[in-house]
CHARMM internal coordinates of N, CA and C (Angstrom, degrees):
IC EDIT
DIST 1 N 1 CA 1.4467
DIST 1 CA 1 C 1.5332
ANGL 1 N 1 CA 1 C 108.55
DIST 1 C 2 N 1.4685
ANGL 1 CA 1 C 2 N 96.18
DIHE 1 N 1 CA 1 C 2 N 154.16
DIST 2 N 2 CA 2.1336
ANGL 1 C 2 N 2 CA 92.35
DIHE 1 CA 1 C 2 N 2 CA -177.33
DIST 2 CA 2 C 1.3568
ANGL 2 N 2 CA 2 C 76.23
DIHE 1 C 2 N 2 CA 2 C -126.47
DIST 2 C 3 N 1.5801
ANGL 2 CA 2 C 3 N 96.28
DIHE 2 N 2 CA 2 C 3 N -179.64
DIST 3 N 3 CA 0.8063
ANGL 2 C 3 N 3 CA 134.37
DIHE 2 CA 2 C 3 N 3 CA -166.67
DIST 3 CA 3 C 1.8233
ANGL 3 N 3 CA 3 C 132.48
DIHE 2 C 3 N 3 CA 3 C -153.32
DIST 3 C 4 N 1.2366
ANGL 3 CA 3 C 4 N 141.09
DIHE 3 N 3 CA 3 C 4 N 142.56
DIST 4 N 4 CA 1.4260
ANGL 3 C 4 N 4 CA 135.20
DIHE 3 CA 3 C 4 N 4 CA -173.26
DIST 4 CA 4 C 1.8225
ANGL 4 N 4 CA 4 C 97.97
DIHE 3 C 4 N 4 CA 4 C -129.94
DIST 4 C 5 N 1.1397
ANGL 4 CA 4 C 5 N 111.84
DIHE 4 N 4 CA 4 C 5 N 138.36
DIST 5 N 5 CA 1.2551
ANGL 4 C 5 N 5 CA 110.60
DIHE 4 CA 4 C 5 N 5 CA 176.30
DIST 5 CA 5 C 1.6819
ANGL 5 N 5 CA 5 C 111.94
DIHE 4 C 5 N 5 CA 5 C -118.61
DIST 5 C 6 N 1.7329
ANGL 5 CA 5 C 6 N 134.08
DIHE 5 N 5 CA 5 C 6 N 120.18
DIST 6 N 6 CA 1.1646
ANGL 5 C 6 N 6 CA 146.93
DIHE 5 CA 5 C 6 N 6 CA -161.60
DIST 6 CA 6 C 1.5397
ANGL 6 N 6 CA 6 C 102.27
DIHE 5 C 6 N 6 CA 6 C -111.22
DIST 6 C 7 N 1.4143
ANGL 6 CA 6 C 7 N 110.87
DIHE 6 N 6 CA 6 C 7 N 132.43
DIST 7 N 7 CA 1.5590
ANGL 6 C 7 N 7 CA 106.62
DIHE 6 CA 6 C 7 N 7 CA 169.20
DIST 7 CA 7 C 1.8243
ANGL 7 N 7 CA 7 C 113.02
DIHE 6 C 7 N 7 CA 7 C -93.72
DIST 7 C 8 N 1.0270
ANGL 7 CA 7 C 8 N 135.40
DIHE 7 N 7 CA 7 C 8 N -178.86
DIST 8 N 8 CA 1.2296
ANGL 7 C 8 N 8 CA 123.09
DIHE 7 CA 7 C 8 N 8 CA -157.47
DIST 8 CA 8 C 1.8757
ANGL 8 N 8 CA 8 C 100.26
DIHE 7 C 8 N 8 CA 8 C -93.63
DIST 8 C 9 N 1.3306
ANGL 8 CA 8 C 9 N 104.27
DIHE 8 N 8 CA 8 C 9 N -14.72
DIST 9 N 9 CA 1.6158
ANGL 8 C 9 N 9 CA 108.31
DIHE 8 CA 8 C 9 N 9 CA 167.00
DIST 9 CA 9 C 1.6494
ANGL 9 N 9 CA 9 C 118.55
DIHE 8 C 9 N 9 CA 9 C -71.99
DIST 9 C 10 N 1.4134
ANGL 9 CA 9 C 10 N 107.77
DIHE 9 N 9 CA 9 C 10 N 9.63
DIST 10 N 10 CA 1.3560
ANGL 9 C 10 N 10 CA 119.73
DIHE 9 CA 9 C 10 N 10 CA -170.77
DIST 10 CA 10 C 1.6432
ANGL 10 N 10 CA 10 C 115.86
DIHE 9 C 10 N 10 CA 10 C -85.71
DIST 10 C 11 N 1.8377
ANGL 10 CA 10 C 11 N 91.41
DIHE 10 N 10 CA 10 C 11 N -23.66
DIST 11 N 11 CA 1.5217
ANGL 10 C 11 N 11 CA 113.64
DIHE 10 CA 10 C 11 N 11 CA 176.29
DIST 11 CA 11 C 1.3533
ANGL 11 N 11 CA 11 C 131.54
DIHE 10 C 11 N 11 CA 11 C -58.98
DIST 11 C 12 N 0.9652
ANGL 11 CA 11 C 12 N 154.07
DIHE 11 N 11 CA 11 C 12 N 149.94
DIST 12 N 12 CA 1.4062
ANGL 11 C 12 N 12 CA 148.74
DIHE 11 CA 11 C 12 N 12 CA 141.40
DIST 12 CA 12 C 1.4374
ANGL 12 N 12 CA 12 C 114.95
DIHE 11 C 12 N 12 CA 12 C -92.04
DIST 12 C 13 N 1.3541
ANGL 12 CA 12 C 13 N 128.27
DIHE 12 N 12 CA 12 C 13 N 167.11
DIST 13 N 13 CA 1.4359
ANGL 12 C 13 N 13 CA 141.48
DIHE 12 CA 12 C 13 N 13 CA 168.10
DIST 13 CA 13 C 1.6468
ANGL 13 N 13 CA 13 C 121.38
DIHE 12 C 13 N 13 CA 13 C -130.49
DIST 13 C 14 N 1.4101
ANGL 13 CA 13 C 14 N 114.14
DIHE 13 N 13 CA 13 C 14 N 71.38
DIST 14 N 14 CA 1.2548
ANGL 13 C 14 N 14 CA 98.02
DIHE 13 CA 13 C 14 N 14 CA -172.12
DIST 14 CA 14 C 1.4742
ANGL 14 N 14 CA 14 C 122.26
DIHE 13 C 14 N 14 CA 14 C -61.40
DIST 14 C 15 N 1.6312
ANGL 14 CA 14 C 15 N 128.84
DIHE 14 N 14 CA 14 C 15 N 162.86
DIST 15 N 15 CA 1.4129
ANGL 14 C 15 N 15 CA 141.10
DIHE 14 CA 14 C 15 N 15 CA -160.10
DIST 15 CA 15 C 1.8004
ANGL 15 N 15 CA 15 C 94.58
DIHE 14 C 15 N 15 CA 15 C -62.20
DIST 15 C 16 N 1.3539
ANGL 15 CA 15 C 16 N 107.17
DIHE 15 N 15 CA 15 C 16 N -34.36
DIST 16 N 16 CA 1.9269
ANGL 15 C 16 N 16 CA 90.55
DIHE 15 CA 15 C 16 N 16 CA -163.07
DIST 16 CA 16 C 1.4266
ANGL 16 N 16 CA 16 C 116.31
DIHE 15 C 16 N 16 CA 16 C -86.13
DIST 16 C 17 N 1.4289
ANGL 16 CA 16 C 17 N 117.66
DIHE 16 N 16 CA 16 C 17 N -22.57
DIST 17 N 17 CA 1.4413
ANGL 16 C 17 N 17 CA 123.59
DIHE 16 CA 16 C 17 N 17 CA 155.76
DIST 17 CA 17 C 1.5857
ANGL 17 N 17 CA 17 C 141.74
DIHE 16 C 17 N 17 CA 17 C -112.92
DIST 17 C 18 N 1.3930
ANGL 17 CA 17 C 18 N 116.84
DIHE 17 N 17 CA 17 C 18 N 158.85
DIST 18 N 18 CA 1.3290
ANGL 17 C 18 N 18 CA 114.80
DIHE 17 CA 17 C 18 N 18 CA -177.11
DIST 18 CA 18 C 1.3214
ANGL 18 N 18 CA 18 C 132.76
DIHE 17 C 18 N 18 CA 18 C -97.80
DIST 18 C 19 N 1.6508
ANGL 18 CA 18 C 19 N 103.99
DIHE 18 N 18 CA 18 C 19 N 32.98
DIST 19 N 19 CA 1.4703
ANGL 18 C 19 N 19 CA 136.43
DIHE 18 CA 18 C 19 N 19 CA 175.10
DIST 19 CA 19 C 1.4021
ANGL 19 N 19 CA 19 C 112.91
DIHE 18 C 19 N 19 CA 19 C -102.06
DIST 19 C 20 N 1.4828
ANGL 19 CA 19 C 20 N 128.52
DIHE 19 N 19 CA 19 C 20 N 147.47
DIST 20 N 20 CA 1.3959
ANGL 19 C 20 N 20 CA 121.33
DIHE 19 CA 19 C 20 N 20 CA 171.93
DIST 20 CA 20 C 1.4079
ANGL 20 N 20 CA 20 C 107.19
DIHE 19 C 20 N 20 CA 20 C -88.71
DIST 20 C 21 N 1.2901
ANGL 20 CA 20 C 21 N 126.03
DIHE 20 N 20 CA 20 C 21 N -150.85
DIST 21 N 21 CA 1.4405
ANGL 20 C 21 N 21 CA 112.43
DIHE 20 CA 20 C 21 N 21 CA -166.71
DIST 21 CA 21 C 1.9951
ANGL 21 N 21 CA 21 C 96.99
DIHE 20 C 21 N 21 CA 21 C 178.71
DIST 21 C 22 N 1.5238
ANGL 21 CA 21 C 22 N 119.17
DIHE 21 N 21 CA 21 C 22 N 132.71
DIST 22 N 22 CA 1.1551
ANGL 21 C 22 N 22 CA 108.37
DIHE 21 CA 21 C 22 N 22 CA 171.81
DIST 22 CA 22 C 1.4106
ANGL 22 N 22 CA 22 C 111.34
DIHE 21 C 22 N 22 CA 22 C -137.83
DIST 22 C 23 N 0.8632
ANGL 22 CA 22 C 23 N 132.20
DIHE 22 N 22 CA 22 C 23 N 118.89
DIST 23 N 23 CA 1.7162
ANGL 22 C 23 N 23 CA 121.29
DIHE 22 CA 22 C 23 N 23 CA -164.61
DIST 23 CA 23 C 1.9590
ANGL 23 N 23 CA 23 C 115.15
DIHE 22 C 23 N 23 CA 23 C -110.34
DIST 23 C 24 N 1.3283
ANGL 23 CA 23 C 24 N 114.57
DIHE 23 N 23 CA 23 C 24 N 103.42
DIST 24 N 24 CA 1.1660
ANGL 23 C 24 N 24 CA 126.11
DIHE 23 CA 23 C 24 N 24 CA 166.82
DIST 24 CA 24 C 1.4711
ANGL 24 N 24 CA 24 C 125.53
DIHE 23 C 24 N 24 CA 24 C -80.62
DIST 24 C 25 N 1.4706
ANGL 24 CA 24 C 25 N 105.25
DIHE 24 N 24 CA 24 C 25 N 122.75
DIST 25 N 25 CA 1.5454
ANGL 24 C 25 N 25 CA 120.64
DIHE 24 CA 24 C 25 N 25 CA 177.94
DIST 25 CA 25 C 2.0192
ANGL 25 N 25 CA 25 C 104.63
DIHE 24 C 25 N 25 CA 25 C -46.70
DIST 25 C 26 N 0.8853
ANGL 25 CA 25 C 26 N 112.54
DIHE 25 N 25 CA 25 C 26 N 127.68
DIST 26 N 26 CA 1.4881
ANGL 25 C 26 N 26 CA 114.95
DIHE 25 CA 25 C 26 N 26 CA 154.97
DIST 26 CA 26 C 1.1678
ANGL 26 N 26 CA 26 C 121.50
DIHE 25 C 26 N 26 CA 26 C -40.76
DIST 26 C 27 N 1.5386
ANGL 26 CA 26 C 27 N 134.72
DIHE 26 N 26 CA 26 C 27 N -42.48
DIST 27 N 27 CA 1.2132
ANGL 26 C 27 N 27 CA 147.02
DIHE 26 CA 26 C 27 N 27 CA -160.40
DIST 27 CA 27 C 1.7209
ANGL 27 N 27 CA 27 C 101.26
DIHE 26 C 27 N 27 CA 27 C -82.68
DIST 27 C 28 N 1.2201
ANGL 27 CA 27 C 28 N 119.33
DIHE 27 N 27 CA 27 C 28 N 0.06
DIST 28 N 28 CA 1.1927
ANGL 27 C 28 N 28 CA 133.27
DIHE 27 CA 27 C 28 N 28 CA -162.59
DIST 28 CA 28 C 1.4221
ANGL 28 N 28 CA 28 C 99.55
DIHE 27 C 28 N 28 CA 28 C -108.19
DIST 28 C 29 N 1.3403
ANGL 28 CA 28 C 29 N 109.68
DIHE 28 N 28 CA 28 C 29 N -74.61
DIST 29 N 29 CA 1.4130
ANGL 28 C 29 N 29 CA 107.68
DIHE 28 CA 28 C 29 N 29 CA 162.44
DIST 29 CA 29 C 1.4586
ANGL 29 N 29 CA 29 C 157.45
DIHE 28 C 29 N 29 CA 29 C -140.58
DIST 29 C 30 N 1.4343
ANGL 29 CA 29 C 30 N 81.59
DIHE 29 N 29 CA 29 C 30 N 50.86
DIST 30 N 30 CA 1.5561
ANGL 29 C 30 N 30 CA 102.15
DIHE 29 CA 29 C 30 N 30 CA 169.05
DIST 30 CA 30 C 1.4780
ANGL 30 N 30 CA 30 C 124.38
DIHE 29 C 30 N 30 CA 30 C 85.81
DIST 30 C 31 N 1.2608
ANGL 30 CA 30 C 31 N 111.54
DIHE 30 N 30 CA 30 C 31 N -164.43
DIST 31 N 31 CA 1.7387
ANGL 30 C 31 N 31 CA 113.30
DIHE 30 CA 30 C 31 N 31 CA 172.26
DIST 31 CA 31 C 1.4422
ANGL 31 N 31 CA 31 C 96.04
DIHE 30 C 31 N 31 CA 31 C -108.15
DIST 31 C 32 N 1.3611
ANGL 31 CA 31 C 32 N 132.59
DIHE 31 N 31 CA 31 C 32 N 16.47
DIST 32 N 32 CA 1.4994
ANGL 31 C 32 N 32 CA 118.41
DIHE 31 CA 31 C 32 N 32 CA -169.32
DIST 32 CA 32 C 1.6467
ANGL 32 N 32 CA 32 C 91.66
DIHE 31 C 32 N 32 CA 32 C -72.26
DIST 32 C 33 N 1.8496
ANGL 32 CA 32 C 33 N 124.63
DIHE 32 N 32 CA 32 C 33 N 159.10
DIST 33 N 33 CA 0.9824
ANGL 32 C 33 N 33 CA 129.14
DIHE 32 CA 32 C 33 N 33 CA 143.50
DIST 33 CA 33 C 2.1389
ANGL 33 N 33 CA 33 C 105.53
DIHE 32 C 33 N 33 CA 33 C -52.25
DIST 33 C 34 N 1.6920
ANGL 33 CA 33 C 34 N 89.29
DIHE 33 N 33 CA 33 C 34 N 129.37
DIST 34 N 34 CA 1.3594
ANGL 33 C 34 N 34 CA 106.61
DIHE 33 CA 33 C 34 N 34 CA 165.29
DIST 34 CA 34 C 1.5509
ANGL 34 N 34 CA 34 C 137.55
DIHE 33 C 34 N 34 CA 34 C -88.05
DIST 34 C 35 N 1.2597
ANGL 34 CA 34 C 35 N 140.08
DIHE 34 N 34 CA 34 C 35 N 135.59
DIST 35 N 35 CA 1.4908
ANGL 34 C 35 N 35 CA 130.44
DIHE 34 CA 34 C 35 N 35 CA -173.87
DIST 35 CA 35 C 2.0191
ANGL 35 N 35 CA 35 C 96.28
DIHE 34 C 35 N 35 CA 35 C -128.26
DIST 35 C 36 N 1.4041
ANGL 35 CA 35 C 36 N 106.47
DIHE 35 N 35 CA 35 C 36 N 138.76
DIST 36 N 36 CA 1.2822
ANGL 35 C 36 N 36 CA 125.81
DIHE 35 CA 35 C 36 N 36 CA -165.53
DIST 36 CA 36 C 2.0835
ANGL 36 N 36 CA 36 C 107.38
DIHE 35 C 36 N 36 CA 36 C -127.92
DIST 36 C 37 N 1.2432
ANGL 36 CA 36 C 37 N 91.35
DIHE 36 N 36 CA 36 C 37 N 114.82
DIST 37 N 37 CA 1.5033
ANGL 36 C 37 N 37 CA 105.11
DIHE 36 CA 36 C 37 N 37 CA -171.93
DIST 37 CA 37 C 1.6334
ANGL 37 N 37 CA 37 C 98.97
DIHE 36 C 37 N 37 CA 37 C -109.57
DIST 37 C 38 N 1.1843
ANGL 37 CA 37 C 38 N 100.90
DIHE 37 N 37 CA 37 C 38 N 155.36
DIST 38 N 38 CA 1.6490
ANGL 37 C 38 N 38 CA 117.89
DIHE 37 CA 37 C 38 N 38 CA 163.12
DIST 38 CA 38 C 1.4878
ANGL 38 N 38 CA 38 C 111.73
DIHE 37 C 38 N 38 CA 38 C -79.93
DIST 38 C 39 N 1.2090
ANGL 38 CA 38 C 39 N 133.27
DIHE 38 N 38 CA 38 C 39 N 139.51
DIST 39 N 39 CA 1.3611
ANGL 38 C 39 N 39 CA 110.29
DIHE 38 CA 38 C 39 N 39 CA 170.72
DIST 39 CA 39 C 1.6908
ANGL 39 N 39 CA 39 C 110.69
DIHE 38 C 39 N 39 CA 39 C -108.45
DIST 39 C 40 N 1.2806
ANGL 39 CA 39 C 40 N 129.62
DIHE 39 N 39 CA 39 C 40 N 130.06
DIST 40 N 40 CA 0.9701
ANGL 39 C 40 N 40 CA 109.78
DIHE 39 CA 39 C 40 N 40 CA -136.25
DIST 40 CA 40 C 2.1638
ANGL 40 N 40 CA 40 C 85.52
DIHE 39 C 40 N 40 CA 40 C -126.04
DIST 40 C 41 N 0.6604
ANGL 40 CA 40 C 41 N 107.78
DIHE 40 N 40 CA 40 C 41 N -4.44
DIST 41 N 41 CA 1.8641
ANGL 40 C 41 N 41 CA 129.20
DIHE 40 CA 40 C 41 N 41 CA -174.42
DIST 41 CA 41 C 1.5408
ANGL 41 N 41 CA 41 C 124.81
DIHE 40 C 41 N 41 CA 41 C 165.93
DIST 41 C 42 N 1.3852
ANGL 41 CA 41 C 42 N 112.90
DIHE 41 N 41 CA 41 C 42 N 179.14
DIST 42 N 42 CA 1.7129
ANGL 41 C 42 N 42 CA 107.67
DIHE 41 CA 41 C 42 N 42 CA -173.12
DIST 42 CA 42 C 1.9634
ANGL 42 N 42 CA 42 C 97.82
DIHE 41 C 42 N 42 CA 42 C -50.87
DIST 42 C 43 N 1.3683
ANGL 42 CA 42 C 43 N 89.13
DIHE 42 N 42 CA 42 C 43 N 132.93
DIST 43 N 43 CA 1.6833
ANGL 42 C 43 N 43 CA 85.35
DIHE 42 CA 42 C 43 N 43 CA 164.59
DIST 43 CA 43 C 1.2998
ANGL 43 N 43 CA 43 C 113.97
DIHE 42 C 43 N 43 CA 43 C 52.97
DIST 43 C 44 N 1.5265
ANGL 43 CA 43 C 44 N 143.42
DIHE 43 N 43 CA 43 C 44 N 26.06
DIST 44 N 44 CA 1.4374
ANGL 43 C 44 N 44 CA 157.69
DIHE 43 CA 43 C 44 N 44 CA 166.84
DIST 44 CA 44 C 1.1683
ANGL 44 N 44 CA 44 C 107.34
DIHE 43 C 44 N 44 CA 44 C -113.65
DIST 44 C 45 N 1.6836
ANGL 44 CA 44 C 45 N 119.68
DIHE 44 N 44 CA 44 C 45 N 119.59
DIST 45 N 45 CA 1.1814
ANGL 44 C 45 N 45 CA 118.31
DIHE 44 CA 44 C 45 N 45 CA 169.60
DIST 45 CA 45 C 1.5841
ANGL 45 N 45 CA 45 C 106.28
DIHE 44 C 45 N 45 CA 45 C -142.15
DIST 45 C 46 N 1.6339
ANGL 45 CA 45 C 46 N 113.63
DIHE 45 N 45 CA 45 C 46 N 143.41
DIST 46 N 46 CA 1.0314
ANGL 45 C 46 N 46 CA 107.47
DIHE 45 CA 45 C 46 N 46 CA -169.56
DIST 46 CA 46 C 1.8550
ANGL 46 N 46 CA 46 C 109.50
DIHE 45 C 46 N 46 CA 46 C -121.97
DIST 46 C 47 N 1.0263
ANGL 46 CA 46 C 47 N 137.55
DIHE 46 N 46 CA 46 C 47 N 125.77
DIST 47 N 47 CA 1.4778
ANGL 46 C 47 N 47 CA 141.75
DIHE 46 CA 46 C 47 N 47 CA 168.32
DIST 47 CA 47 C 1.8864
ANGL 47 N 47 CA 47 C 98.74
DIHE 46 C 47 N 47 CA 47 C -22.25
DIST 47 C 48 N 0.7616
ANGL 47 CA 47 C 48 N 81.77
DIHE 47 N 47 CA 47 C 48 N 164.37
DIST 48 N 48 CA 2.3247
ANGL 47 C 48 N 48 CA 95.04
DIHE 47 CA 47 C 48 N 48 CA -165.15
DIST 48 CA 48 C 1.0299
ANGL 48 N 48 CA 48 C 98.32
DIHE 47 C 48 N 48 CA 48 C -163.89
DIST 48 C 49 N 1.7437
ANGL 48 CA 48 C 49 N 121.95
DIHE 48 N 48 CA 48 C 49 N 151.13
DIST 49 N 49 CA 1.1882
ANGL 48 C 49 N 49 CA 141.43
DIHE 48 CA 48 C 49 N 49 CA 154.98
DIST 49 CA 49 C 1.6258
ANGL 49 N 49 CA 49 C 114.65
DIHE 48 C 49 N 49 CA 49 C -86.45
DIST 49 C 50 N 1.7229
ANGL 49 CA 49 C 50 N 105.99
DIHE 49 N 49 CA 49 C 50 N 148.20
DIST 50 N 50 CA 1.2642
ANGL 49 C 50 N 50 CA 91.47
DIHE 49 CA 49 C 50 N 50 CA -149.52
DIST 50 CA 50 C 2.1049
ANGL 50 N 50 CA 50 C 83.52
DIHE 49 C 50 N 50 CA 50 C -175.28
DIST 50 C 51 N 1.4643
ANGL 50 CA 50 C 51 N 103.91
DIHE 50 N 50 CA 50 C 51 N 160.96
DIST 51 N 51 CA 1.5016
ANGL 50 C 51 N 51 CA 76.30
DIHE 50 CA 50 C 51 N 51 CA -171.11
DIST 51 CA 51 C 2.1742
ANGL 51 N 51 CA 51 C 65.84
DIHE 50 C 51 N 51 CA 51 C -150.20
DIST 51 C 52 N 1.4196
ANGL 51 CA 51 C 52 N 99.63
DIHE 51 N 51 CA 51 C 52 N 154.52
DIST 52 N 52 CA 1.6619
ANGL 51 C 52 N 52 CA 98.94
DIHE 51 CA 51 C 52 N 52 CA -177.45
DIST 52 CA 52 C 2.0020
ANGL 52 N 52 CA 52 C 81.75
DIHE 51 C 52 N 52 CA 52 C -121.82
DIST 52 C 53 N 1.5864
ANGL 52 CA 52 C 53 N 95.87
DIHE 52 N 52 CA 52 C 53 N 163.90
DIST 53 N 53 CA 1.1259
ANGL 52 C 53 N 53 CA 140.72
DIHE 52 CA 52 C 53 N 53 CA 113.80
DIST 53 CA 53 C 1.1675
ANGL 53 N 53 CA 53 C 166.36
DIHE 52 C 53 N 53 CA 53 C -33.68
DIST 53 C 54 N 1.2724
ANGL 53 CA 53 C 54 N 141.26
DIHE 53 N 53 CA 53 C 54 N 8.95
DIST 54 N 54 CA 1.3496
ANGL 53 C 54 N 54 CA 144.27
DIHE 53 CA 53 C 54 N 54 CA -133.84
DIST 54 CA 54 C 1.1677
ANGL 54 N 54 CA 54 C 118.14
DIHE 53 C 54 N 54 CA 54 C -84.09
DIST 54 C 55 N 1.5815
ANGL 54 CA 54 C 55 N 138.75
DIHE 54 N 54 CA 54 C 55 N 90.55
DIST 55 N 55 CA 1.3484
ANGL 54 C 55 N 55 CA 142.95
DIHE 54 CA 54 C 55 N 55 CA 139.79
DIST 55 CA 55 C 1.6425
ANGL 55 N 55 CA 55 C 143.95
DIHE 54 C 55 N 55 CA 55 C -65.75
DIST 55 C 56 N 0.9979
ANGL 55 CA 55 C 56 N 105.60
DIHE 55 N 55 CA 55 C 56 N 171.54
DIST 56 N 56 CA 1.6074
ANGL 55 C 56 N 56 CA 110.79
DIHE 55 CA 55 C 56 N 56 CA -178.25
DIST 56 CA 56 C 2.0101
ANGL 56 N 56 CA 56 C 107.92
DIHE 55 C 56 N 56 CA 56 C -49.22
DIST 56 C 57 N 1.4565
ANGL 56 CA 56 C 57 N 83.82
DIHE 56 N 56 CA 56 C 57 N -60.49
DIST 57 N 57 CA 1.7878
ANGL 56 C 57 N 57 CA 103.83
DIHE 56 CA 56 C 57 N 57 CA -157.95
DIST 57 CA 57 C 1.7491
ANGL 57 N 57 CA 57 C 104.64
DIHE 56 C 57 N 57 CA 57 C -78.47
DIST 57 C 58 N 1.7528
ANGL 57 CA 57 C 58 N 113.36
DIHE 57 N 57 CA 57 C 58 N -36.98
DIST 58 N 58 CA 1.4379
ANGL 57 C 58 N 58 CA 106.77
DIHE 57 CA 57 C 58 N 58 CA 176.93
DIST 58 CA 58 C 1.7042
ANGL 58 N 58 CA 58 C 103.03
DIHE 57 C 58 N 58 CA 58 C -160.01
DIST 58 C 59 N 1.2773
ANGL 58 CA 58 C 59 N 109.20
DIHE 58 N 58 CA 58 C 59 N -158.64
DIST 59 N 59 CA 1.5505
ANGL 58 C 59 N 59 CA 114.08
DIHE 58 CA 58 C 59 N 59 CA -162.00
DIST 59 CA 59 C 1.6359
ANGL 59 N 59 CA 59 C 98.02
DIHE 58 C 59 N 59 CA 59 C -131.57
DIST 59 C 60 N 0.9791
ANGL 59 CA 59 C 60 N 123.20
DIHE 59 N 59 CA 59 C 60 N 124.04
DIST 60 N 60 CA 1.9941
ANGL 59 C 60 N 60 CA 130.72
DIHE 59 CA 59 C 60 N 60 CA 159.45
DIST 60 CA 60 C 1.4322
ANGL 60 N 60 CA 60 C 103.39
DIHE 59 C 60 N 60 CA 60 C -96.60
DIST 60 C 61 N 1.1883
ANGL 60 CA 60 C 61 N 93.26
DIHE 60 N 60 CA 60 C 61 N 121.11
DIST 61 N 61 CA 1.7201
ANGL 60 C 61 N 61 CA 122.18
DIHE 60 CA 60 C 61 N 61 CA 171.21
DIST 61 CA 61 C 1.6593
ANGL 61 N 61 CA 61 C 77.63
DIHE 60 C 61 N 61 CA 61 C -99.04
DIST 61 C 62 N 1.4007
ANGL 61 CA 61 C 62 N 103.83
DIHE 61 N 61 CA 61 C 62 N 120.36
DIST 62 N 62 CA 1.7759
ANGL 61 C 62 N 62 CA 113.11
DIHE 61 CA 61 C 62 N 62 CA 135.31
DIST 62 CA 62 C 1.6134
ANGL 62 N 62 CA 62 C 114.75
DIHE 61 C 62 N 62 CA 62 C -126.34
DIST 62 C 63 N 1.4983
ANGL 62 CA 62 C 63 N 83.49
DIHE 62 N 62 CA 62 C 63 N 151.19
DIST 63 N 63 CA 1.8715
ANGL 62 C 63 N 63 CA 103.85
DIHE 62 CA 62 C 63 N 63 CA 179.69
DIST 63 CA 63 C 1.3590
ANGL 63 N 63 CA 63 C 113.30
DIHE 62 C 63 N 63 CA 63 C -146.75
DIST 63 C 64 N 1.2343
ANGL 63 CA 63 C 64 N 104.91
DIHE 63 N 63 CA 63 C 64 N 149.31
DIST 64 N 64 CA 1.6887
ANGL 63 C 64 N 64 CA 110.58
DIHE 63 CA 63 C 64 N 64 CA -179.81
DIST 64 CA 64 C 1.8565
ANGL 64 N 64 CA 64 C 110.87
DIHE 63 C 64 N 64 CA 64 C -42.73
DIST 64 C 65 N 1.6451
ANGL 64 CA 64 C 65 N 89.66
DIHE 64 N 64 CA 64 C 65 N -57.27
DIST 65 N 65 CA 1.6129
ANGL 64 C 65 N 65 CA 97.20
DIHE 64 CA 64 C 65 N 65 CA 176.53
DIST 65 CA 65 C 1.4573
ANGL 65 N 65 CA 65 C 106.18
DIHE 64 C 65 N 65 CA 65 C -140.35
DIST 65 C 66 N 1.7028
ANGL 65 CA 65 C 66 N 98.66
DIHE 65 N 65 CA 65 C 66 N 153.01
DIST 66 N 66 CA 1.4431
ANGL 65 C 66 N 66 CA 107.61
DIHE 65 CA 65 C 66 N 66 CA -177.93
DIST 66 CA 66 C 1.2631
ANGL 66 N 66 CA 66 C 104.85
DIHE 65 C 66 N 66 CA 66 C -69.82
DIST 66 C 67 N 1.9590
ANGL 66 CA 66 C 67 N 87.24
DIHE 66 N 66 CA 66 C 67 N 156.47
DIST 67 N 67 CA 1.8454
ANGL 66 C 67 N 67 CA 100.44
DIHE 66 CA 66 C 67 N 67 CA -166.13
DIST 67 CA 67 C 1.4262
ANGL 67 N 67 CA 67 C 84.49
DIHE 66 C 67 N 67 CA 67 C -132.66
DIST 67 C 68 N 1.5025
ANGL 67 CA 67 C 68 N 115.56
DIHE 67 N 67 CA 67 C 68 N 176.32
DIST 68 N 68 CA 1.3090
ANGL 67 C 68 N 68 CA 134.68
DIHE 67 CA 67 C 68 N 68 CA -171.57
DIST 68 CA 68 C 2.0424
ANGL 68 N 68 CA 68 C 79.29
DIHE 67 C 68 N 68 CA 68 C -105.87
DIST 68 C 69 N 1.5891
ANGL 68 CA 68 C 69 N 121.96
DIHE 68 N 68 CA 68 C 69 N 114.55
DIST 69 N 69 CA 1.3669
ANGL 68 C 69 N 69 CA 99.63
DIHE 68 CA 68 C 69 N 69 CA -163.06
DIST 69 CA 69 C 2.1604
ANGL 69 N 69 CA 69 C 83.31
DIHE 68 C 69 N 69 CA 69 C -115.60
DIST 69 C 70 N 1.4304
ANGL 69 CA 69 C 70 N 87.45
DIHE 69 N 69 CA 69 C 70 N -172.20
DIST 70 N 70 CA 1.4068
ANGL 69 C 70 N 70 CA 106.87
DIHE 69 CA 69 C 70 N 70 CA 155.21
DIST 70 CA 70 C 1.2659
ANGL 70 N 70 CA 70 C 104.63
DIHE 69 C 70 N 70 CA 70 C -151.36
DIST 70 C 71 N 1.5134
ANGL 70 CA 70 C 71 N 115.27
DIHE 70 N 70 CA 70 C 71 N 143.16
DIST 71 N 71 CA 1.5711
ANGL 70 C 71 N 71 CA 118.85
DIHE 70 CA 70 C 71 N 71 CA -176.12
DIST 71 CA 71 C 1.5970
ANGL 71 N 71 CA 71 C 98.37
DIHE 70 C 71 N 71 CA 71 C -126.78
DIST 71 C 72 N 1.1004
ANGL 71 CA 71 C 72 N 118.92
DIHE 71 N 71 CA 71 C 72 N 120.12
DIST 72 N 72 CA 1.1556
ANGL 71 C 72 N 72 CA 132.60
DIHE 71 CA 71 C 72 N 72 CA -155.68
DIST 72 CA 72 C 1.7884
ANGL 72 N 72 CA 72 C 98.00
DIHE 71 C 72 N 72 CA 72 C -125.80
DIST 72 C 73 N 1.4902
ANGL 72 CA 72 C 73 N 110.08
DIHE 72 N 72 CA 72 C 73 N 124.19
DIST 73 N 73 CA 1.9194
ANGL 72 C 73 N 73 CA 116.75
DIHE 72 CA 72 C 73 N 73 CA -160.46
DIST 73 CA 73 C 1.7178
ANGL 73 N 73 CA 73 C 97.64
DIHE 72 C 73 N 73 CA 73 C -152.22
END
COOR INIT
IC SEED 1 N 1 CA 1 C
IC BUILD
């Protein structure tokens, strides 16, 4: 399994909602089903709420608030 690791400045907030928003290229990581951890210290990761997106070209992670994440595919 791989993995990409996002800091919570990775987020955006667009003006019409009160969700953050992070959008990963496909080419990045694939069609595998994705799993999204909190990172919570070295090697600590904790389960998170989190709601996806799923398109052709890339993937939207939205969350209430940005997290320091790991997305693991």
């Amino acid at each position: 399994m791989q993995f990409i690791d996002f800091t919570k400045d990775s987020f955006i907030r667009p003006d019409n909602t009160n969700k953050f928003l992070l959008d990963i290229p496909r080419d990045e990581v694939g069609f595998a089903e994705i799993d999204i951890h909190e990172k919570k210290g070295n090697d600590l990761y904790e389960e998170i709420d989190y709601e996806i997106i799923d398109d052709m070209d890339k993937i939207t992670i939205m969350m209430r608030h940005p997290k320091n994440i790991r997305v693991n595919f």
